[in-house]
C-alpha positions in Angstrom: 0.0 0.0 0.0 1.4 3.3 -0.8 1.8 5.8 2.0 1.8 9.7 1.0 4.5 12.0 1.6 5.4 12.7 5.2 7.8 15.9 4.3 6.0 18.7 3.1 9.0 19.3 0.1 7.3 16.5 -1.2 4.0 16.9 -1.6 2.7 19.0 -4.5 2.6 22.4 -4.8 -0.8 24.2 -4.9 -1.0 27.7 -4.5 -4.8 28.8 -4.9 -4.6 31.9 -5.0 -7.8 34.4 -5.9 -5.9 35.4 -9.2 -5.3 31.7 -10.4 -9.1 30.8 -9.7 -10.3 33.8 -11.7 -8.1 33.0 -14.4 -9.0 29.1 -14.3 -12.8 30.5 -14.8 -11.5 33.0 -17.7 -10.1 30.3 -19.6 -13.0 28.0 -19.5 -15.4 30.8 -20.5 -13.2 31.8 -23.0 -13.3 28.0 -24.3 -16.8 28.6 -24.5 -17.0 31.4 -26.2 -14.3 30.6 -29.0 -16.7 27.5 -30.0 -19.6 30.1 -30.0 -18.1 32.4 -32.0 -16.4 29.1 -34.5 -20.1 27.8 -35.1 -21.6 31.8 -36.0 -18.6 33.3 -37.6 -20.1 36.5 -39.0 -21.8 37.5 -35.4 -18.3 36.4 -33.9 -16.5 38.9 -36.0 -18.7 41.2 -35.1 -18.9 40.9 -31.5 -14.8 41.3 -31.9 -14.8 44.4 -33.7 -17.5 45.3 -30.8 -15.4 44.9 -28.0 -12.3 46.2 -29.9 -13.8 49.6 -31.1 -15.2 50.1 -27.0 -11.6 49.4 -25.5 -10.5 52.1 -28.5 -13.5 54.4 -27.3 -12.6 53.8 -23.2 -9.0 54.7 -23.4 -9.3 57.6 -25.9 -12.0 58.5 -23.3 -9.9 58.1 -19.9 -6.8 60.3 -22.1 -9.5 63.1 -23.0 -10.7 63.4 -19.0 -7.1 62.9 -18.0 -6.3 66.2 -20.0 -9.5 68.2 -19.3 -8.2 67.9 -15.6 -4.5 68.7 -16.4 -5.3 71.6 -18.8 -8.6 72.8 -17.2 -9.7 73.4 -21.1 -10.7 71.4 -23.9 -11.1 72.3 -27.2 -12.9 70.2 -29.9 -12.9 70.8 -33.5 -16.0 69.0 -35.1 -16.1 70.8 -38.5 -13.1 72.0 -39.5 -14.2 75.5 -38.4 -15.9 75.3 -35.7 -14.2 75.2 -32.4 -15.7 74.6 -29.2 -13.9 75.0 -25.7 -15.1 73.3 -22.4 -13.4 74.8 -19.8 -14.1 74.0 -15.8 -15.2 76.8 -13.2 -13.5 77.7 -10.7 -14.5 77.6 -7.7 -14.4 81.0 -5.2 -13.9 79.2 -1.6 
């Protein structure tokens, strides 16, 4: 009969930590998703080119505020000709 391993250099070496378990999860829903998006190819791609124009749109969107509160202005040119400035108001306290 085989006996485990009395010293503890011997016994394998889990670590479960809260990162590894999410990733474990990730990568099965990601298995699941990848034979979704295998068996409807066109809504696939599309879903992909979803996801990729928001993560464009959310940092572009996060660099914009990030300079509105460095600069305390913004200016926008939406026709050529046009410009329009957003500027904050300061307060009197």
């Amino acid at each position: 009969m085989q006996q485990p391993p009395t010293i503890p250099r011997k016994r394998p070496g889990l670590n479960p930590t809260w990162r590894r378990i999410v990733a474990s999860y990730a990568l099965v829903l990601a298995f699941f998703v990848l034979l979704w998006a295998i068996s409807q190819p066109l809504v696939g791609l599309g879903t992909l080119a979803a996801l990729a124009a928001l993560f464009v749109g959310a940092r572009r969107a996060v660099r914009l505020r990030r300079c509105f509160y460095n600069c305390d202005a913004l200016t926008l040119r939406p026709f050529g000709s046009v410009h329009i400035t957003i500027s904050q108001v300061e307060n009197s306290n």
